[in-house]
VMD Tcl script that builds the backbone (N, CA, C; Angstrom):
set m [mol new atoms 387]
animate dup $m
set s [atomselect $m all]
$s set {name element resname resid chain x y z} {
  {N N UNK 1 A 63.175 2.288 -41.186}
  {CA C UNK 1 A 63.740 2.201 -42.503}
  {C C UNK 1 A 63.156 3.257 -43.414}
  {N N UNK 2 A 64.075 3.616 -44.078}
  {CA C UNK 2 A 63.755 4.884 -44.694}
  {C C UNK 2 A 63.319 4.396 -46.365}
  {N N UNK 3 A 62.262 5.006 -46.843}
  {CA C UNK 3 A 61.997 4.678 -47.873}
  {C C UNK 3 A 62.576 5.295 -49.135}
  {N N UNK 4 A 61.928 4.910 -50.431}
  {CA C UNK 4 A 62.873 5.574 -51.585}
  {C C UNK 4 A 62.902 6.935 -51.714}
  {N N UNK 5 A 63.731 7.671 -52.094}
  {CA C UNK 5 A 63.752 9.256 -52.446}
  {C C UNK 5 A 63.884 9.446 -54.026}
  {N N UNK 6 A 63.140 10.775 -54.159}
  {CA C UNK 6 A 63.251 11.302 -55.763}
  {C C UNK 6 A 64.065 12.735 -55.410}
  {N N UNK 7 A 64.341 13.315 -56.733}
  {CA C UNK 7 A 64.970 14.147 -57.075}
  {C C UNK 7 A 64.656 15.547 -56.585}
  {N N UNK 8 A 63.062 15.778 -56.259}
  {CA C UNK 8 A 62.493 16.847 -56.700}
  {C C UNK 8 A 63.023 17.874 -55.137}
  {N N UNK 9 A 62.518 18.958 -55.588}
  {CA C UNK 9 A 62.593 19.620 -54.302}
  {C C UNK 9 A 61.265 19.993 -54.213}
  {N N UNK 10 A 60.032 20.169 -54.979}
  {CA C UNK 10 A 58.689 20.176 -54.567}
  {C C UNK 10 A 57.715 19.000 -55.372}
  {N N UNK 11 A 56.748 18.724 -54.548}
  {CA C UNK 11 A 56.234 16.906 -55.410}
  {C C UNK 11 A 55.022 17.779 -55.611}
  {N N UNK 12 A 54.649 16.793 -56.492}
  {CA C UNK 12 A 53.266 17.459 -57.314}
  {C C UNK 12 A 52.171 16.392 -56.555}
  {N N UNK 13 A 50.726 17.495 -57.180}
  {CA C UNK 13 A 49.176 16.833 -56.490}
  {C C UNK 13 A 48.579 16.034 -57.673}
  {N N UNK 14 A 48.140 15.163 -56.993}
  {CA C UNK 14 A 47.104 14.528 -58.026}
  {C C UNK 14 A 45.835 13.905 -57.413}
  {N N UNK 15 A 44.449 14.121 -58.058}
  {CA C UNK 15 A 43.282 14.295 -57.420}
  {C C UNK 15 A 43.031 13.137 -58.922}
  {N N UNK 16 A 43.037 11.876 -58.418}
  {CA C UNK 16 A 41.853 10.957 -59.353}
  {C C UNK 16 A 41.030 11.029 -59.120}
  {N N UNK 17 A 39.970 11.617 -58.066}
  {CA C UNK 17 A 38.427 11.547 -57.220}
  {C C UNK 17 A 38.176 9.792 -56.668}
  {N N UNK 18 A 39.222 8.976 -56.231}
  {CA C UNK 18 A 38.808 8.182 -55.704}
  {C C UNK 18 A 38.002 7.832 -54.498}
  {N N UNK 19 A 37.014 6.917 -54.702}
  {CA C UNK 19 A 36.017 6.538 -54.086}
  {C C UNK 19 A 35.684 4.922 -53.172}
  {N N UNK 20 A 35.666 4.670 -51.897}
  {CA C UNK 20 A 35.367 3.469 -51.844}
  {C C UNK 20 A 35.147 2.841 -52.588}
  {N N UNK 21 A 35.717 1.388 -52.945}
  {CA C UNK 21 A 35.408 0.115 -54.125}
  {C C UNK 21 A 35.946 0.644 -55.036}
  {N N UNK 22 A 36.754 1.583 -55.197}
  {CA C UNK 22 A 36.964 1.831 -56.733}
  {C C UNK 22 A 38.854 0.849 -56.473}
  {N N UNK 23 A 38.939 0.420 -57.670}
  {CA C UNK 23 A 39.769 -0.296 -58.246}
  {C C UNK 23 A 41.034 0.610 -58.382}
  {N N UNK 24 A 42.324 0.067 -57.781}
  {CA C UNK 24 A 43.277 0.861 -58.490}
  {C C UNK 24 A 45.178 0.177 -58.352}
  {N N UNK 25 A 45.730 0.719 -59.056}
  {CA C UNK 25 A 47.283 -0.588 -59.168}
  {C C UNK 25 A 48.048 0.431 -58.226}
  {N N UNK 26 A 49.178 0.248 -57.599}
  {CA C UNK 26 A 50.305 0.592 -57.079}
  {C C UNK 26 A 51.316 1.013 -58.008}
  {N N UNK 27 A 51.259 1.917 -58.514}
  {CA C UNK 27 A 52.754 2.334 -60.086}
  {C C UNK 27 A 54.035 1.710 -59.098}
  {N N UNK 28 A 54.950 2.031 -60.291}
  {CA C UNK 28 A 55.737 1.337 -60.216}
  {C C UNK 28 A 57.087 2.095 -59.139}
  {N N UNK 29 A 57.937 1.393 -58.566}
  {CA C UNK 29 A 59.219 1.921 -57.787}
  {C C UNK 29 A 59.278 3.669 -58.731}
  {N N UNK 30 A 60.379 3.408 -59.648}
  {CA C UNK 30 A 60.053 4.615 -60.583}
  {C C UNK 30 A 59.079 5.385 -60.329}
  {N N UNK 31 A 58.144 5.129 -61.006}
  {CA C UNK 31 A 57.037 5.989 -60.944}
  {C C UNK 31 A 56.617 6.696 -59.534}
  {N N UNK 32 A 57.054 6.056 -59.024}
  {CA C UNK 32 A 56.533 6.724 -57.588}
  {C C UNK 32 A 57.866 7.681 -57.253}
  {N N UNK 33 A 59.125 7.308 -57.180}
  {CA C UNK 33 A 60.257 8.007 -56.978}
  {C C UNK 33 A 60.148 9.537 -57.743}
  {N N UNK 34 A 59.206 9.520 -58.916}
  {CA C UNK 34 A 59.262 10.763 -60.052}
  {C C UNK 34 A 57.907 11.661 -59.123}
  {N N UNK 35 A 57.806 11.274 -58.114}
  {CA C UNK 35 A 56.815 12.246 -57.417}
  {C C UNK 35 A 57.232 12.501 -55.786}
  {N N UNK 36 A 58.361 12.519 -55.613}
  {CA C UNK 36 A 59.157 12.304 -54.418}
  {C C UNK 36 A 59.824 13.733 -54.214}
  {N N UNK 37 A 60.054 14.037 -53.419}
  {CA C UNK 37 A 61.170 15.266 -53.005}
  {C C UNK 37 A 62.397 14.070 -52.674}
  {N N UNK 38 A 63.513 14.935 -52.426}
  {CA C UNK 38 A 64.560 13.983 -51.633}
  {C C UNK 38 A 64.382 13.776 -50.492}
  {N N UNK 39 A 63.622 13.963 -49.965}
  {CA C UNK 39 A 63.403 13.360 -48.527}
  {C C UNK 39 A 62.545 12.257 -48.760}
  {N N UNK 40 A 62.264 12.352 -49.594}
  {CA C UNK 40 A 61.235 10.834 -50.058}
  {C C UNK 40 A 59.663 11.290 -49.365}
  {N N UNK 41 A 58.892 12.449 -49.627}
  {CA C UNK 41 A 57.823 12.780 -49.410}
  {C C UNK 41 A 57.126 13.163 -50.501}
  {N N UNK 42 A 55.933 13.380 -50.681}
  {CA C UNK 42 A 55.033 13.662 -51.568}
  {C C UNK 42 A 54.452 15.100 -50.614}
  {N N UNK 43 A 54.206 15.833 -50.693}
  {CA C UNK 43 A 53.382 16.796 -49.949}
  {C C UNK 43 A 53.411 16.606 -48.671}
  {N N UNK 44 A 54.593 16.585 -48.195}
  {CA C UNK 44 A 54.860 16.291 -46.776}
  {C C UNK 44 A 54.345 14.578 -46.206}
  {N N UNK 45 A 54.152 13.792 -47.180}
  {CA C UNK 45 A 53.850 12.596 -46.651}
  {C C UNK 45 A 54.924 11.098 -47.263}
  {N N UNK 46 A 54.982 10.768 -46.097}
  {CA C UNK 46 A 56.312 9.844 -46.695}
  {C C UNK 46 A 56.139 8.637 -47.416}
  {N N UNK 47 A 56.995 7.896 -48.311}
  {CA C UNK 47 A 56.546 7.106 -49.010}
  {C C UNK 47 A 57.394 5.879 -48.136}
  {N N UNK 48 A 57.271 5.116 -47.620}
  {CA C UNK 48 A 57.804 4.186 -46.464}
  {C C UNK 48 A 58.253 3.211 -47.487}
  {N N UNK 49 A 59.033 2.520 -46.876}
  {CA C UNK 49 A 59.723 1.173 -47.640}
  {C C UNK 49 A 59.146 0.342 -47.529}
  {N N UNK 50 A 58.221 -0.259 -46.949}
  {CA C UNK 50 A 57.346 -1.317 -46.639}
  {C C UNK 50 A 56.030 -0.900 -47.693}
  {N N UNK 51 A 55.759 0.219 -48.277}
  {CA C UNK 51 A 54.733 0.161 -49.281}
  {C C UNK 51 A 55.633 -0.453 -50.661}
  {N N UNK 52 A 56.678 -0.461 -50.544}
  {CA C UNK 52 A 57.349 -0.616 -51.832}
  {C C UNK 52 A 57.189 -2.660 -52.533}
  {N N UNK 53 A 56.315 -3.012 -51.244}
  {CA C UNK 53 A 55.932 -4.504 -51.943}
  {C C UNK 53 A 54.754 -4.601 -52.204}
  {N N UNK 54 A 54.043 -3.485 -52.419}
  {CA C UNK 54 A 52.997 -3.038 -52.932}
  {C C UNK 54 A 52.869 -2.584 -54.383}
  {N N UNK 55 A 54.050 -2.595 -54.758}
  {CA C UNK 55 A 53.858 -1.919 -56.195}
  {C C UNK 55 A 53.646 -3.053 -57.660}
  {N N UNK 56 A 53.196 -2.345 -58.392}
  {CA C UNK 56 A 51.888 -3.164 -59.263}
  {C C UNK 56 A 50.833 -4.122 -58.671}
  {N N UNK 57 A 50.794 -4.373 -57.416}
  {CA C UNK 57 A 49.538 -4.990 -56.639}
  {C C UNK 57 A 48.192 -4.289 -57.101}
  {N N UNK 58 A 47.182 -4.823 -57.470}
  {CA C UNK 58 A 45.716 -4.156 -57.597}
  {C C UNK 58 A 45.224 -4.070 -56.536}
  {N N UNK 59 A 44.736 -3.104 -55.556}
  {CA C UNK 59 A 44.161 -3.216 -54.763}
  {C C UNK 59 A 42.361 -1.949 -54.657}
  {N N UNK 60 A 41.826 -2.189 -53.712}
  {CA C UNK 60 A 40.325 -1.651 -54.012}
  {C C UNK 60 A 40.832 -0.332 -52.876}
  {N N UNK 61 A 39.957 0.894 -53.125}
  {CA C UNK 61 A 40.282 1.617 -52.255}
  {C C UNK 61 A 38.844 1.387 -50.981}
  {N N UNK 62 A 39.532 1.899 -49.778}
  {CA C UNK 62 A 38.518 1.757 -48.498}
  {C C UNK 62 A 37.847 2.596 -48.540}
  {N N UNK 63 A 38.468 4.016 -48.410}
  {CA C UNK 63 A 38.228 5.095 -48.350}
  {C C UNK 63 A 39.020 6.105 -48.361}
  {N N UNK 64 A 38.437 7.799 -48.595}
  {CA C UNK 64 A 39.491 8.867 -48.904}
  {C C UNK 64 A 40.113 8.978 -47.590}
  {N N UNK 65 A 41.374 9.463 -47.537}
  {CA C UNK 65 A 41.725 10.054 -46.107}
  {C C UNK 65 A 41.906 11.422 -45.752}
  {N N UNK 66 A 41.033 12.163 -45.015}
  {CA C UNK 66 A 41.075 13.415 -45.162}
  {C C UNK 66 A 41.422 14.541 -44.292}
  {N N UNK 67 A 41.615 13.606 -43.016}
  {CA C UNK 67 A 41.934 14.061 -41.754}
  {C C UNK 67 A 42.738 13.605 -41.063}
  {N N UNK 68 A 43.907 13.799 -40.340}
  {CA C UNK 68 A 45.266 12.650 -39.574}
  {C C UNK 68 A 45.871 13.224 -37.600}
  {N N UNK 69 A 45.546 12.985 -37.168}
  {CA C UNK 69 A 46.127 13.585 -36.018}
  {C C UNK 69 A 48.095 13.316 -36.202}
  {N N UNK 70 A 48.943 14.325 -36.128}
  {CA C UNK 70 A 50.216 14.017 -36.393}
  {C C UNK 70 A 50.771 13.546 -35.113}
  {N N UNK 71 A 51.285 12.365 -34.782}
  {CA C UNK 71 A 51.774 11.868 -33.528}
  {C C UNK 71 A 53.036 12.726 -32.763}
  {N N UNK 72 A 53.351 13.166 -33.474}
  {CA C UNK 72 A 54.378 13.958 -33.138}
  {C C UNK 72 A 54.065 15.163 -32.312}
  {N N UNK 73 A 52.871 15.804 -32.832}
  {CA C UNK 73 A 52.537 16.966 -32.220}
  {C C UNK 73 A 51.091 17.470 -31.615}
  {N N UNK 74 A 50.540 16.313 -32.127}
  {CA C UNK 74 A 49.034 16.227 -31.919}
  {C C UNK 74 A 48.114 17.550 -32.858}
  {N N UNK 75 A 48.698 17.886 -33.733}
  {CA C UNK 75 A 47.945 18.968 -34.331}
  {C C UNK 75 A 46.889 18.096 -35.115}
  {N N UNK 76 A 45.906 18.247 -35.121}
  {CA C UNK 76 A 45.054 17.543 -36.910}
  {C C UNK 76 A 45.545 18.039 -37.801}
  {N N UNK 77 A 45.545 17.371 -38.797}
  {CA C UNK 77 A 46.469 17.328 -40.308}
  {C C UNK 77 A 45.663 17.327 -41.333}
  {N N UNK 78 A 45.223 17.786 -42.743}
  {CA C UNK 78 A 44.039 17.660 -43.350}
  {C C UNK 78 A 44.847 17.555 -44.958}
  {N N UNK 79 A 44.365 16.517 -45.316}
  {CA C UNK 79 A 44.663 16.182 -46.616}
  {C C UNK 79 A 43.810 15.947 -47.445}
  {N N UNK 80 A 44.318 16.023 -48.796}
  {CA C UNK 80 A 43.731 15.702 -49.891}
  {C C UNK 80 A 44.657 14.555 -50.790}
  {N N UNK 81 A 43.851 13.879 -51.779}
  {CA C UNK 81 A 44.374 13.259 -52.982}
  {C C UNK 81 A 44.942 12.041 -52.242}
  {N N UNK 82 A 44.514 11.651 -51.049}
  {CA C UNK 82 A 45.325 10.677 -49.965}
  {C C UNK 82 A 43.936 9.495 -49.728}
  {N N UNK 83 A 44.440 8.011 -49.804}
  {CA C UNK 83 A 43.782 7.172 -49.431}
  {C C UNK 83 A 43.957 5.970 -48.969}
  {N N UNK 84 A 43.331 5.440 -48.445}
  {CA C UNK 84 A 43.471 3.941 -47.493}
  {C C UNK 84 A 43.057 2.828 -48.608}
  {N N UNK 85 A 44.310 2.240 -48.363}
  {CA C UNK 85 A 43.537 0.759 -49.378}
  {C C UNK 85 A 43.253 -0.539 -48.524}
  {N N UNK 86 A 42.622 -1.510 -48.657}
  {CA C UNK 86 A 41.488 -2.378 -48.307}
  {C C UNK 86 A 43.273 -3.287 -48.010}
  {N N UNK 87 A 43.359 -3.876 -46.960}
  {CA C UNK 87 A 44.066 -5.231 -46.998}
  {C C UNK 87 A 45.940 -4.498 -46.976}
  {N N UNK 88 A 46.383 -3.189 -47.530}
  {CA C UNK 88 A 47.433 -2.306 -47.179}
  {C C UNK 88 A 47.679 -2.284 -46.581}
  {N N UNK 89 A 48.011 -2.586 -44.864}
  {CA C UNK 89 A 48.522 -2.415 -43.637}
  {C C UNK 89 A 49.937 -2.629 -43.670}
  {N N UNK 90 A 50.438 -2.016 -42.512}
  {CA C UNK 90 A 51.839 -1.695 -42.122}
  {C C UNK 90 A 52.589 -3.316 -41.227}
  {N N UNK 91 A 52.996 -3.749 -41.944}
  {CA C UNK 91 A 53.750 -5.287 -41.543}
  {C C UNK 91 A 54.206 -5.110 -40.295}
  {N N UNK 92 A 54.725 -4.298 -39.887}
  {CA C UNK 92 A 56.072 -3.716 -38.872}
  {C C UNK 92 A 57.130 -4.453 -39.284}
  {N N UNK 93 A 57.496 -4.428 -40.591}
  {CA C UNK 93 A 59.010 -4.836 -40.996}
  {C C UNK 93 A 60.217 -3.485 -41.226}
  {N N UNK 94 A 59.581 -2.327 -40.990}
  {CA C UNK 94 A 60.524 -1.445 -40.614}
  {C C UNK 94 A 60.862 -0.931 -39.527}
  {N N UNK 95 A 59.935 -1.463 -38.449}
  {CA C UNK 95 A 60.269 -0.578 -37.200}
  {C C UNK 95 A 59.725 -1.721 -36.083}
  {N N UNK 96 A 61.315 -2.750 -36.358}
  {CA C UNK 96 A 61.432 -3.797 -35.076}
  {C C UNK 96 A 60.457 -4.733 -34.855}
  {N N UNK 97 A 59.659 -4.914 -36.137}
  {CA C UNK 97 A 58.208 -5.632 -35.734}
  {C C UNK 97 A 56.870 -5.405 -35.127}
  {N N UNK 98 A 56.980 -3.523 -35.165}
  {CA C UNK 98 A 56.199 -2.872 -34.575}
  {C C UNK 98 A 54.361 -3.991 -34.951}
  {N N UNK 99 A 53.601 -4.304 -33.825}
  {CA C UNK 99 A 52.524 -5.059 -34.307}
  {C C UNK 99 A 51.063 -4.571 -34.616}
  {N N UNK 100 A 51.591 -2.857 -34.272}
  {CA C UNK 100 A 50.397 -2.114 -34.780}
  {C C UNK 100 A 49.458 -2.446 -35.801}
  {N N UNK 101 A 50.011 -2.677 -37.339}
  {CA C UNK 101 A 48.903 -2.939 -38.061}
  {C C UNK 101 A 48.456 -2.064 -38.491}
  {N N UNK 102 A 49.160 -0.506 -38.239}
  {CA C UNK 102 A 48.392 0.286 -38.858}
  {C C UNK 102 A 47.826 0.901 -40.770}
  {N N UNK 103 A 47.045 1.191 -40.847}
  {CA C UNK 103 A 46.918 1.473 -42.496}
  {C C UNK 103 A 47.969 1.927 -43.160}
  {N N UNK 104 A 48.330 2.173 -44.014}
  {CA C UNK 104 A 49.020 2.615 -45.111}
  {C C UNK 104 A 48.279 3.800 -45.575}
  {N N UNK 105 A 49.033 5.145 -46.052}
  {CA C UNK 105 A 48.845 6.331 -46.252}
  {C C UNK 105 A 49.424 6.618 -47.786}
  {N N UNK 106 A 47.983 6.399 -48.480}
  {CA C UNK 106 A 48.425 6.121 -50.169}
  {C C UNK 106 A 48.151 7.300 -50.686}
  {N N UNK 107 A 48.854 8.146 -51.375}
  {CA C UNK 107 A 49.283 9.588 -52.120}
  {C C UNK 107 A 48.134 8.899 -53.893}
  {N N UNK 108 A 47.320 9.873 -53.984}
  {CA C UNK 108 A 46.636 9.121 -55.180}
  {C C UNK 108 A 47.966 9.379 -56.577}
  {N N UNK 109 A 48.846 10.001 -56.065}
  {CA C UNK 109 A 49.843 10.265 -57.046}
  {C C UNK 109 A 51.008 9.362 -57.284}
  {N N UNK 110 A 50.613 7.706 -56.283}
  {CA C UNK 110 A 51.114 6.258 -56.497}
  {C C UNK 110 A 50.570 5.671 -56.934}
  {N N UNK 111 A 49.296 6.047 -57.647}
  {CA C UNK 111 A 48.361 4.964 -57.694}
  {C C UNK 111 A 47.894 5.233 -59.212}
  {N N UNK 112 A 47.559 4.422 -59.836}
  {CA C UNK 112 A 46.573 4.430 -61.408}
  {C C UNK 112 A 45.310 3.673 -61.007}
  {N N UNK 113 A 44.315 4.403 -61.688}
  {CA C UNK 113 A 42.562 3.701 -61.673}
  {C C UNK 113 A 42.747 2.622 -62.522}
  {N N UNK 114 A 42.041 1.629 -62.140}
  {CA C UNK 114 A 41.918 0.493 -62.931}
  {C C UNK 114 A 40.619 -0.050 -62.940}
  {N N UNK 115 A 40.522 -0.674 -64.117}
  {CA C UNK 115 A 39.017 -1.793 -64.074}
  {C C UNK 115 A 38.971 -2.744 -63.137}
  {N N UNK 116 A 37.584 -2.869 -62.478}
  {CA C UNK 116 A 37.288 -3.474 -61.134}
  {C C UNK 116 A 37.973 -5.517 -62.250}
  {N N UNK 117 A 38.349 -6.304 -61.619}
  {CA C UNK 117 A 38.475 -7.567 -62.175}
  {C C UNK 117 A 37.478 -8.216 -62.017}
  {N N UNK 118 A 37.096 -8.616 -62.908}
  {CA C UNK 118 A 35.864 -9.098 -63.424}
  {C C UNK 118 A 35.710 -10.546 -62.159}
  {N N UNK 119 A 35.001 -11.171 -61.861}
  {CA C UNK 119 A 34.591 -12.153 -61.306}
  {C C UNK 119 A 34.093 -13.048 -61.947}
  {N N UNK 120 A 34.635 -14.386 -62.070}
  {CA C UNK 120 A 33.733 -15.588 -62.589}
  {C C UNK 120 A 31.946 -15.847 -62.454}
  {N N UNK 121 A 30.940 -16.219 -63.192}
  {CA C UNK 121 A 29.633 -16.220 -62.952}
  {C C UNK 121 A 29.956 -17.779 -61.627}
  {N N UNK 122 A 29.038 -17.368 -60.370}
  {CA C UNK 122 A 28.794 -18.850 -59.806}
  {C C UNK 122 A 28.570 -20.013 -60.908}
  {N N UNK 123 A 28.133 -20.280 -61.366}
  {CA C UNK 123 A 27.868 -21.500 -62.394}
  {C C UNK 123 A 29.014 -21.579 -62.890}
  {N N UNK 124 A 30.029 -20.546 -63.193}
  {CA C UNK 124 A 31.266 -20.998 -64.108}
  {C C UNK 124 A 32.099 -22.014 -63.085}
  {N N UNK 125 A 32.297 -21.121 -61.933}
  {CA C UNK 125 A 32.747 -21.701 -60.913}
  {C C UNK 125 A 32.827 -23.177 -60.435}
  {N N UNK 126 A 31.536 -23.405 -60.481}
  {CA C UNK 126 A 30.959 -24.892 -60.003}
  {C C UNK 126 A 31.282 -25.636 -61.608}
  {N N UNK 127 A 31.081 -25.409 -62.323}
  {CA C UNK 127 A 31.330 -26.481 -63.872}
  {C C UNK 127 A 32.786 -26.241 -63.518}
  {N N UNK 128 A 33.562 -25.732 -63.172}
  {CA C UNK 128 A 35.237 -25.968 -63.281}
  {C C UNK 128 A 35.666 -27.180 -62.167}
  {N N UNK 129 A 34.876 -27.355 -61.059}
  {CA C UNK 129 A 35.219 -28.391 -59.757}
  {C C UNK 129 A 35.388 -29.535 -60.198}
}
mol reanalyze $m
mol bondsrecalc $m
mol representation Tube
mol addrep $m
């Protein structure tokens, strides 16, 4: 299943410097489409339809992604502004139920930084039971 397409004929970079644990939202359908070529890529990387129930979700980042072997051709692939989020995995609801599981390949140019969400103190916790 092919994911959403934008207008552009070249997509732009964006470098937030994200870092493991750092906090960040999924923008919105829109917002992500306004950084799309029509093929529905960002810098040669595709924006899949199955990330699209991801959007406004908060999620933490894992880590940067900076390196990719391309299955297609086996070349290594080297990116920037690209990251893995914590709990993001690939459903296989586009491709037959595929049960891989594999990560999700997040363009930091889908994403906004956000404040980590605060956590209740233990004691608050326990006085609410």
């Amino acid at each position: 299943g092919r994911g959403p397409a934008g207008r552009k004929t070249t997509s732009p970079s964006y470098n937030l410097g994200l870092n493991p644990g750092d906090w960040v939202e999924v923008k919105s359908r829109q917002e992500i489409e306004d950084t799309l070529t029509r093929d529905g890529k960002n810098r040669g990387l595709s924006f899949e339809m199955e990330m699209l129930d991801y959007c406004g979700q908060r999620c933490q980042v894992a880590f940067p992604l900076q390196k990719i072997i391309s299955e297609q051709t086996g070349e290594m692939l080297h990116l920037s502004g690209t990251v893995i989020l914590k709990g993001a995995t690939c459903q296989g609801t586009c491709a037959r139920n595929c049960p891989r599981g594999n990560h999700l390949y997040w363009r930091e140019a889908w994403l906004t930084r956000v404040e980590p969400e605060l956590q209740p103190a233990p004691e608050q916790q326990v006085a609410e039971a």
